[in-house]
Biopython code that builds the backbone (N, CA, C, O; Angstrom):
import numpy as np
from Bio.PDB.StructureBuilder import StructureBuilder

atoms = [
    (1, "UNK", "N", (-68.420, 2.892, -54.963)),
    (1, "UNK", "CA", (-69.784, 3.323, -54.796)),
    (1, "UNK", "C", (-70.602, 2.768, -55.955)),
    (1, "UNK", "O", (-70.110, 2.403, -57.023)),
    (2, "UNK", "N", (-71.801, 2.741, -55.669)),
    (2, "UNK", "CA", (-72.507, 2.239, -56.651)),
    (2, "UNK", "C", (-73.352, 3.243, -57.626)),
    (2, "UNK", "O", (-73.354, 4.370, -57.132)),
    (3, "UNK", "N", (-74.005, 3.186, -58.749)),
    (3, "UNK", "CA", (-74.452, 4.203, -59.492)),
    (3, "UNK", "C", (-75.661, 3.458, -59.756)),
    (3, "UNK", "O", (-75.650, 2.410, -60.402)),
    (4, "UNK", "N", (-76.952, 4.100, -59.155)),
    (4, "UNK", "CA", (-78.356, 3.526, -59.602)),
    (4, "UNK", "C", (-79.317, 4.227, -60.433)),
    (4, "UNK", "O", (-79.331, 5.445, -60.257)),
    (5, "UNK", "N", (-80.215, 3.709, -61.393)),
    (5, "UNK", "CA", (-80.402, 4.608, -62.506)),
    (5, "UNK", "C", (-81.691, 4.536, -62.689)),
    (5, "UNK", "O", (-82.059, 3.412, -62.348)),
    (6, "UNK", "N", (-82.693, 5.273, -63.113)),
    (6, "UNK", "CA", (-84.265, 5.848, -62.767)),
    (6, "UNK", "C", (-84.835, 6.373, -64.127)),
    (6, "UNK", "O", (-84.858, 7.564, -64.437)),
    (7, "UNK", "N", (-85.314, 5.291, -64.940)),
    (7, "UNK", "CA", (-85.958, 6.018, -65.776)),
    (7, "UNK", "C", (-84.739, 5.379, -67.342)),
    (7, "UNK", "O", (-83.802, 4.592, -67.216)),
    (8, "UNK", "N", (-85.096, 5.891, -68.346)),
    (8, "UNK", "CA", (-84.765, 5.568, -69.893)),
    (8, "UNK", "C", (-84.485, 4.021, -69.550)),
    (8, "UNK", "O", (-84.866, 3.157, -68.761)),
    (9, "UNK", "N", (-83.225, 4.266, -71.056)),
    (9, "UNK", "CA", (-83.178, 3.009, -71.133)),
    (9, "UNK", "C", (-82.396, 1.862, -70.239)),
    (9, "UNK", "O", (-82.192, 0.652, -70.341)),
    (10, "UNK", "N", (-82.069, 2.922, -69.301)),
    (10, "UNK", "CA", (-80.701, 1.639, -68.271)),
    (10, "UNK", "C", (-81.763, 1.719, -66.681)),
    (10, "UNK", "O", (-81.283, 1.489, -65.571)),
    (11, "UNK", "N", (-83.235, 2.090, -66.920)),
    (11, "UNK", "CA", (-83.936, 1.308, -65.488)),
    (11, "UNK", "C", (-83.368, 0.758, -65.044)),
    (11, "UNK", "O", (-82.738, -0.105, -65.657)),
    (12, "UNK", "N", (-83.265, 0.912, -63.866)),
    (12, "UNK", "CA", (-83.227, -0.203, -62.536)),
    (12, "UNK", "C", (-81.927, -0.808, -62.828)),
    (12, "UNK", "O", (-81.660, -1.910, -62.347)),
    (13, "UNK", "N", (-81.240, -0.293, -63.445)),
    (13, "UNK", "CA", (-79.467, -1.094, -63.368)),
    (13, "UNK", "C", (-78.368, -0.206, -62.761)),
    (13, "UNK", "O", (-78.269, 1.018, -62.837)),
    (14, "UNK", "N", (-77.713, -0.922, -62.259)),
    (14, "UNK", "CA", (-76.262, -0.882, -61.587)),
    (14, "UNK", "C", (-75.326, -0.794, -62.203)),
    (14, "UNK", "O", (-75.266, -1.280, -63.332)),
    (15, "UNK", "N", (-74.065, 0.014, -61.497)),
    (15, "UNK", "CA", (-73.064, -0.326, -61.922)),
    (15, "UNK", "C", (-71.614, 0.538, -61.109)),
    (15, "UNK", "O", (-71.729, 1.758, -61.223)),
    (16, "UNK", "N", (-70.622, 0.196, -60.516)),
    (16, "UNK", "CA", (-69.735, 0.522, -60.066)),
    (16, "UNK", "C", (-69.249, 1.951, -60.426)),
    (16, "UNK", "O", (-69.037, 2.110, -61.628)),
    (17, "UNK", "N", (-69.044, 2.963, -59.667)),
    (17, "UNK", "CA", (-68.253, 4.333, -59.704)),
    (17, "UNK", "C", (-66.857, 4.423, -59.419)),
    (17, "UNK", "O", (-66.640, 4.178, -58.232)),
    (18, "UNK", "N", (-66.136, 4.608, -59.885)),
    (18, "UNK", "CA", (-64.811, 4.939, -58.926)),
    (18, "UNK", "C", (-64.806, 6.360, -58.429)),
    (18, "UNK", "O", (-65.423, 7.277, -58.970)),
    (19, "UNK", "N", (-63.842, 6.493, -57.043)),
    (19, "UNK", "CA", (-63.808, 7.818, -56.645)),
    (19, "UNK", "C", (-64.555, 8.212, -55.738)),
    (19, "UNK", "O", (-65.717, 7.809, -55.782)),
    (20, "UNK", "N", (-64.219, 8.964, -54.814)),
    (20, "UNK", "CA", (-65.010, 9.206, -53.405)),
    (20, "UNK", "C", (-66.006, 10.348, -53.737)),
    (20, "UNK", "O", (-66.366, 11.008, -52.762)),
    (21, "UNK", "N", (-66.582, 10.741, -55.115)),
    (21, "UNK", "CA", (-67.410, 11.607, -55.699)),
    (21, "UNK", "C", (-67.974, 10.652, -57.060)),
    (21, "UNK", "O", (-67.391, 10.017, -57.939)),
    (22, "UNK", "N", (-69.494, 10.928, -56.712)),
    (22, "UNK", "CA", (-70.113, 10.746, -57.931)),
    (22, "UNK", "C", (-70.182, 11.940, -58.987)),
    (22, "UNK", "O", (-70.226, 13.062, -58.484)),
    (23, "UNK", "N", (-70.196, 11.870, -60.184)),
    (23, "UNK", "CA", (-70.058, 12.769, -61.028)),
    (23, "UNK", "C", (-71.221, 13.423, -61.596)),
    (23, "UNK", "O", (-72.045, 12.619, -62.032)),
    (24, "UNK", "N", (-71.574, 14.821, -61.738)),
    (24, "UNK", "CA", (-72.694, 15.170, -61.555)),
    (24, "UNK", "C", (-74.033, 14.548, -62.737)),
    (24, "UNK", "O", (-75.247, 14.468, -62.548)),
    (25, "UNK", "N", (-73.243, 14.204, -63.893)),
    (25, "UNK", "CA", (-74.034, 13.846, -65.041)),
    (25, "UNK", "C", (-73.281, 12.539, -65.254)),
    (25, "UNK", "O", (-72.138, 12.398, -64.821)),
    (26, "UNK", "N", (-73.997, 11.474, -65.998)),
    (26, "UNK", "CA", (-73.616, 10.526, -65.928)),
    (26, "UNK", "C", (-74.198, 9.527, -68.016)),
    (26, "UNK", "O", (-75.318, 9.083, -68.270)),
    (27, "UNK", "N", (-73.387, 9.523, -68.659)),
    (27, "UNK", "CA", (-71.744, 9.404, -68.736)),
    (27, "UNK", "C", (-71.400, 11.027, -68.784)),
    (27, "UNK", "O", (-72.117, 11.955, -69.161)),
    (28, "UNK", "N", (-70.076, 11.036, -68.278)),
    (28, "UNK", "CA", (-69.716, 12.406, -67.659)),
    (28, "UNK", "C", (-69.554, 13.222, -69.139)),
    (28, "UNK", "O", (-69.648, 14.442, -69.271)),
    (29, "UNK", "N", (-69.295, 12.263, -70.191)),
    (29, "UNK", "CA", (-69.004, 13.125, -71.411)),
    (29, "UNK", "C", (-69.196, 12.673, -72.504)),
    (29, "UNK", "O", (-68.377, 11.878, -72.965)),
    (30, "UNK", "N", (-70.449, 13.085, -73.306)),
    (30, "UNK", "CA", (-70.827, 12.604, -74.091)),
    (30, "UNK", "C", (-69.864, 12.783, -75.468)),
    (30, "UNK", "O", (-69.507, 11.963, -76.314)),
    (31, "UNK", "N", (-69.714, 13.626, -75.375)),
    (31, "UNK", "CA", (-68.783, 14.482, -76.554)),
    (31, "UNK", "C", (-70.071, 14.699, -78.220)),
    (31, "UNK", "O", (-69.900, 15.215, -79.324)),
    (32, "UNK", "N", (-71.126, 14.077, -77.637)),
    (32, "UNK", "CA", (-72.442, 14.586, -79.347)),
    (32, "UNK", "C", (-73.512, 14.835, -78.453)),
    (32, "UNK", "O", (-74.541, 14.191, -78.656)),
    (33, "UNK", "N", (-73.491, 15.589, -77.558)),
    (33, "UNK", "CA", (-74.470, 16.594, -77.428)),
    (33, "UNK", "C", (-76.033, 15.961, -76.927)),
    (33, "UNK", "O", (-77.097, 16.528, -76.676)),
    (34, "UNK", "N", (-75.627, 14.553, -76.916)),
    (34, "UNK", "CA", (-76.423, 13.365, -75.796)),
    (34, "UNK", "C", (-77.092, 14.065, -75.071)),
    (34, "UNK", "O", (-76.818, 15.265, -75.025)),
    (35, "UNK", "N", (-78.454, 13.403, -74.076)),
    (35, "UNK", "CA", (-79.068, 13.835, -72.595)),
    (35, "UNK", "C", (-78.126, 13.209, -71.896)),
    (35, "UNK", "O", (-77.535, 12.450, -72.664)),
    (36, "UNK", "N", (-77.657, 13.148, -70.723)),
    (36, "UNK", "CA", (-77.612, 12.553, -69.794)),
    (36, "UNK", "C", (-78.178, 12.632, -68.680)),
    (36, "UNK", "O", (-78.763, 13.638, -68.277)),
    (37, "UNK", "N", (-78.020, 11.229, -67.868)),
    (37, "UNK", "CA", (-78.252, 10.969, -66.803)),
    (37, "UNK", "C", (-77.889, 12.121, -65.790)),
    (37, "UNK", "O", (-76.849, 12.775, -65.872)),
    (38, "UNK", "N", (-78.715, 12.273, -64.967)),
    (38, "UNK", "CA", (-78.365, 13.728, -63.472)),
    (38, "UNK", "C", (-78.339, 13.262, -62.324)),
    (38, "UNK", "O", (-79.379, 12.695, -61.989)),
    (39, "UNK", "N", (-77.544, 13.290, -61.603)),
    (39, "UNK", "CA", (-77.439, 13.472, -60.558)),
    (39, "UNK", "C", (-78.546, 13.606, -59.435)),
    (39, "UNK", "O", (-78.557, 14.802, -59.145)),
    (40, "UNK", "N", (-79.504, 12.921, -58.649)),
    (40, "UNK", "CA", (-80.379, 13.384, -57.994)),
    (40, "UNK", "C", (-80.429, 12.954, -56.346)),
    (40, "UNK", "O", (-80.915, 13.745, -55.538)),
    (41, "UNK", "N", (-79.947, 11.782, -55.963)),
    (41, "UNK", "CA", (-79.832, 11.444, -54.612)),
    (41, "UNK", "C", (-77.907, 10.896, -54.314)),
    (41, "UNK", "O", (-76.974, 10.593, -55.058)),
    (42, "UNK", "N", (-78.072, 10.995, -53.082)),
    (42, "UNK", "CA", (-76.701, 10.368, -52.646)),
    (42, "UNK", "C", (-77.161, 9.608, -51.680)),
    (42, "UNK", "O", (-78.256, 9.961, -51.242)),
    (43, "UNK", "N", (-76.593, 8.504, -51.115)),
    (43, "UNK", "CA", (-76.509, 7.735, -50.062)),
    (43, "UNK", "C", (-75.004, 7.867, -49.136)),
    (43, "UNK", "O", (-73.952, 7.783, -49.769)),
    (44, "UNK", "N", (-74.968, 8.029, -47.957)),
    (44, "UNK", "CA", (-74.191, 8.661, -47.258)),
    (44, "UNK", "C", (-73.464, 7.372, -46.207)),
    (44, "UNK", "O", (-74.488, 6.720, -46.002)),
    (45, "UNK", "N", (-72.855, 6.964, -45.786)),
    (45, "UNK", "CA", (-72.197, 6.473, -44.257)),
    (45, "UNK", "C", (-71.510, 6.946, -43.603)),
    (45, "UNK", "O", (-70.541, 6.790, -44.346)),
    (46, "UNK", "N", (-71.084, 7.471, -42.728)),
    (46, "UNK", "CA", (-69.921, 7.824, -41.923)),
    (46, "UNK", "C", (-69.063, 8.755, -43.327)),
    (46, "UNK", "O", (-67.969, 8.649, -43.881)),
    (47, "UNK", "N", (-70.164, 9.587, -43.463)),
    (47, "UNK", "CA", (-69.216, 10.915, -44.326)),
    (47, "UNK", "C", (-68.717, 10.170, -45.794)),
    (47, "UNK", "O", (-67.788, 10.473, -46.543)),
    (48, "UNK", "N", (-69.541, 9.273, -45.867)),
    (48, "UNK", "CA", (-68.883, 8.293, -47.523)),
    (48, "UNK", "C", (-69.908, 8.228, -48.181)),
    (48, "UNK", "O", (-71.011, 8.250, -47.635)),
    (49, "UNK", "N", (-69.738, 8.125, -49.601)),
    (49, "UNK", "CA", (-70.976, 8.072, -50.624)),
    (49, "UNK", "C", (-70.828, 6.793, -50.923)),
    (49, "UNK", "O", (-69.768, 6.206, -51.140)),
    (50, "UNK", "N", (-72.116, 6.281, -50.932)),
    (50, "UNK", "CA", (-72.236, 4.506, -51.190)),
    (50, "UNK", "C", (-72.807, 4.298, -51.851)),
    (50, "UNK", "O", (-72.605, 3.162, -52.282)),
    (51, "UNK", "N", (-73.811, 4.958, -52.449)),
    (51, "UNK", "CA", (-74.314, 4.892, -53.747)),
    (51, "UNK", "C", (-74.871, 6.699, -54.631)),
    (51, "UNK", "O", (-74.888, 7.764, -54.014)),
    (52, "UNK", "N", (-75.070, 6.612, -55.415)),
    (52, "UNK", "CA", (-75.524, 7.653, -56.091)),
    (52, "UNK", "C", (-77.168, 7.491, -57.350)),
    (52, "UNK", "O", (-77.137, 7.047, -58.498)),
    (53, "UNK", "N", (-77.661, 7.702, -57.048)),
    (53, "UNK", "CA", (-79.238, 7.582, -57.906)),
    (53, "UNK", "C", (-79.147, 8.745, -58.968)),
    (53, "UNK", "O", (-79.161, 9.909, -58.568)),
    (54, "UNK", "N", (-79.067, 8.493, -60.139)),
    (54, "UNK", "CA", (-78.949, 8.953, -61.472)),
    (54, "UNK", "C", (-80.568, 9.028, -61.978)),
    (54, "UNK", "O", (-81.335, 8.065, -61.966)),
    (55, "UNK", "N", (-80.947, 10.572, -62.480)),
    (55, "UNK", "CA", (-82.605, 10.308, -63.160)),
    (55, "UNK", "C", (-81.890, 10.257, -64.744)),
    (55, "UNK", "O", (-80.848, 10.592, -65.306)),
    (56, "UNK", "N", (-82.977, 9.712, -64.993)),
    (56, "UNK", "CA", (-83.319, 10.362, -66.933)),
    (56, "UNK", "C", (-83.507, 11.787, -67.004)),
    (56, "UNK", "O", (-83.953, 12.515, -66.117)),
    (57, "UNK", "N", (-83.020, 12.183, -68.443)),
    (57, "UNK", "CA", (-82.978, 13.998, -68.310)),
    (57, "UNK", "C", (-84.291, 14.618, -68.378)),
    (57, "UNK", "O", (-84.465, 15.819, -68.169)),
    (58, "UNK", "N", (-85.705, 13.358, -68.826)),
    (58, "UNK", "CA", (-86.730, 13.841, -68.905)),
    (58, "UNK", "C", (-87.866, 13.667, -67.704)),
    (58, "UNK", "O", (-89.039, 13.953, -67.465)),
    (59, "UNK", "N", (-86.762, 13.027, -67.134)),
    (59, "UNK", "CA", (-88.068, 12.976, -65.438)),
    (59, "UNK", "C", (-88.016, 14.055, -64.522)),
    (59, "UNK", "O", (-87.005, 14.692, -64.819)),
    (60, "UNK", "N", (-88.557, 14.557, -63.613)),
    (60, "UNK", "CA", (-88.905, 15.128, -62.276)),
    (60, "UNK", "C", (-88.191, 14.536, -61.340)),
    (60, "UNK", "O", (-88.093, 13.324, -61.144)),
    (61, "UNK", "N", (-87.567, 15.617, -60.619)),
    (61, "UNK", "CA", (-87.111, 15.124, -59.416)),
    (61, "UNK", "C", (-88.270, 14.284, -58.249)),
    (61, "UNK", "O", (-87.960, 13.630, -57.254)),
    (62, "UNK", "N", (-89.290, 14.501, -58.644)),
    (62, "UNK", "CA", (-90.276, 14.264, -57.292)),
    (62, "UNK", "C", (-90.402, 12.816, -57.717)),
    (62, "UNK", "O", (-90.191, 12.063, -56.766)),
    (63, "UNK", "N", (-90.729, 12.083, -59.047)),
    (63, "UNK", "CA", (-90.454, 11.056, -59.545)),
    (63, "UNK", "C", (-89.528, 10.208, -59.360)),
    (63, "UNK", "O", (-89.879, 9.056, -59.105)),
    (64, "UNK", "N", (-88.298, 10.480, -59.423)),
    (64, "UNK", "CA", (-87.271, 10.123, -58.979)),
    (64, "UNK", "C", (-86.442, 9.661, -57.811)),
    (64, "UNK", "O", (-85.509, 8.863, -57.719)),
    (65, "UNK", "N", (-87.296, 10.673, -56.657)),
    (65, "UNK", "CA", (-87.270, 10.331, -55.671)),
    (65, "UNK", "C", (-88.517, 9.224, -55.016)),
    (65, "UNK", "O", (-88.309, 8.613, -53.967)),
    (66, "UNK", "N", (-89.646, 9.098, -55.699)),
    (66, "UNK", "CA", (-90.438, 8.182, -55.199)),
    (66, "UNK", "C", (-89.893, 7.108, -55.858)),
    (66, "UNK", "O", (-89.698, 6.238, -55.009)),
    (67, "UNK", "N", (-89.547, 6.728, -56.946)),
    (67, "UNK", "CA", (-88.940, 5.757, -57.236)),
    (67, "UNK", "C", (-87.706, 5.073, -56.126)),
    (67, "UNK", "O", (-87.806, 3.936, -55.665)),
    (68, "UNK", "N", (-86.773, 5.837, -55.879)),
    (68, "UNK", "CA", (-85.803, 5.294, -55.163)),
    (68, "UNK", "C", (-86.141, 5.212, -53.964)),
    (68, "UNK", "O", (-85.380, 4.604, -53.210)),
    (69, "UNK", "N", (-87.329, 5.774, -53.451)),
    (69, "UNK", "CA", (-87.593, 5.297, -52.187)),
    (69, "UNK", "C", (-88.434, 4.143, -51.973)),
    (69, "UNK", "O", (-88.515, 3.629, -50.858)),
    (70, "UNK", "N", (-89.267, 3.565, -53.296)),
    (70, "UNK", "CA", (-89.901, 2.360, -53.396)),
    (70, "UNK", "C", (-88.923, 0.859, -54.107)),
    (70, "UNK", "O", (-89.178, -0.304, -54.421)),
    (71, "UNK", "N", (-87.812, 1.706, -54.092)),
    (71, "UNK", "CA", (-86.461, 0.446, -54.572)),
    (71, "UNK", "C", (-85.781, 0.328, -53.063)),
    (71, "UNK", "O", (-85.218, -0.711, -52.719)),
    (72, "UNK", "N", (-85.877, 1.418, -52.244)),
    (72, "UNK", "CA", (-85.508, 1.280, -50.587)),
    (72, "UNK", "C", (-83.979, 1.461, -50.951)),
    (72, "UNK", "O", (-83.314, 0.596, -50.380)),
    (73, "UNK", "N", (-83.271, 2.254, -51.668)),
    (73, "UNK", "CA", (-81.964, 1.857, -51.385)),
    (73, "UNK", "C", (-81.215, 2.532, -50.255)),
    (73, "UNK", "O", (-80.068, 2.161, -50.002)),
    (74, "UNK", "N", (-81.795, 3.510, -49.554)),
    (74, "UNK", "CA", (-81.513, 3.954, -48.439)),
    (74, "UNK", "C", (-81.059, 2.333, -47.424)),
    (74, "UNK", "O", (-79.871, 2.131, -47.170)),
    (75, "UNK", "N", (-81.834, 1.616, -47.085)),
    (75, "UNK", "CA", (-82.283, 0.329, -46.622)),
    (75, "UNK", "C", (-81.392, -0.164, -46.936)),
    (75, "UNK", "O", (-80.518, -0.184, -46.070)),
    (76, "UNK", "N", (-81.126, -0.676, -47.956)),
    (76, "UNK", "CA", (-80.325, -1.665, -48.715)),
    (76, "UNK", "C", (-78.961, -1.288, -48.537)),
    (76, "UNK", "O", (-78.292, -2.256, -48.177)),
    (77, "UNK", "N", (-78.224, -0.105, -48.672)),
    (77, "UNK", "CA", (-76.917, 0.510, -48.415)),
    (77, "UNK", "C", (-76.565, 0.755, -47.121)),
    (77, "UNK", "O", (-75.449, 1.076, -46.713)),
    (78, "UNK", "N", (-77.936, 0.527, -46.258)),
    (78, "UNK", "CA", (-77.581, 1.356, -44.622)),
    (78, "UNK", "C", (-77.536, 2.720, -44.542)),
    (78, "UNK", "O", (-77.032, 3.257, -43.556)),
    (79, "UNK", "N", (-78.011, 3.373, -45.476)),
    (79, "UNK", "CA", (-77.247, 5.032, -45.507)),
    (79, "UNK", "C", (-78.439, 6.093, -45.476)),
    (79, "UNK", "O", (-79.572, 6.000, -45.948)),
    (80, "UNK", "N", (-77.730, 7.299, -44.659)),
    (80, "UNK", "CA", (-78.840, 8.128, -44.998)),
    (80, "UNK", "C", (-79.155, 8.873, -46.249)),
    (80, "UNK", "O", (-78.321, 8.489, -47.070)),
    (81, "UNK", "N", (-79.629, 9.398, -46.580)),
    (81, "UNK", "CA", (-80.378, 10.110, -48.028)),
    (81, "UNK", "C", (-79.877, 11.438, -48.436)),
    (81, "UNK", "O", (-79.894, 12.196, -47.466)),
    (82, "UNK", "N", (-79.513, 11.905, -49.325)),
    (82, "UNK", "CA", (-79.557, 13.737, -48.942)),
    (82, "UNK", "C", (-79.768, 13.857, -50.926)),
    (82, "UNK", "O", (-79.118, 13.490, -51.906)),
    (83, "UNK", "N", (-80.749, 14.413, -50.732)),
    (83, "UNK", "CA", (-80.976, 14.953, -52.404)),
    (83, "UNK", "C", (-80.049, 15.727, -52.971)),
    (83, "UNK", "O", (-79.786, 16.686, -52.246)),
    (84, "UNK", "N", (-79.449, 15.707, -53.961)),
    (84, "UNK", "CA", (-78.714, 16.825, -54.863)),
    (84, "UNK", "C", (-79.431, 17.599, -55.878)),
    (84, "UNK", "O", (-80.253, 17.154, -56.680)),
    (85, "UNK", "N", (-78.977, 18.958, -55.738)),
    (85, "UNK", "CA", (-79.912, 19.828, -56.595)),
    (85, "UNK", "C", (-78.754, 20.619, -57.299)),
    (85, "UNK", "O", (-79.017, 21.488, -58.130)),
]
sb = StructureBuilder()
sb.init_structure("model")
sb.init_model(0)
sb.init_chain("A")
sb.init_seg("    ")
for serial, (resi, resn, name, xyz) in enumerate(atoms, 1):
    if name == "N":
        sb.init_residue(resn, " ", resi, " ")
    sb.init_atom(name, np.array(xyz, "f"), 0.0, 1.0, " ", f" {name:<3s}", serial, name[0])
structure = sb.get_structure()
């Protein structure tokens, strides 16, 4: 699956997930008390996650989601959408 990212310093970059689950925060463990990346959209196929959309810890979900819907990755993956909260 892929991991797409919204906001700080890793905008608009990619990068490979392993595992049929994206992880809710992203890096999963900072171990010094870091922001991380959250969890905010999934992309779906036939019951599979194909990508996952990661915000910055200081954006809005509503942000986040207009963003990824003006990157189209719904489109781009084939998949349907389902927000995580």
């Amino acid at each position: 699956m892929r991991a797409l990212f919204v906001g700080g310093v890793v905008d608009n970059s990619e990068m490979d997930l392993d595992g049929p689950h994206p992880p809710k925060h992203y890096p999963e463990n900072t171990g010094g008390g870091a922001s991380r990346y959250s969890l905010r959209q999934v992309g779906t196929t036939d019951d599979r996650v194909v990508y996952a959309v990661y915000g910055a810890p200081d954006l809005d979900d509503g942000f986040v989601e207009r963003v990824a819907g003006e990157r189209d990755y719904a489109r781009r993956f084939a998949a349907k959408v389902q927000t995580v909260h």
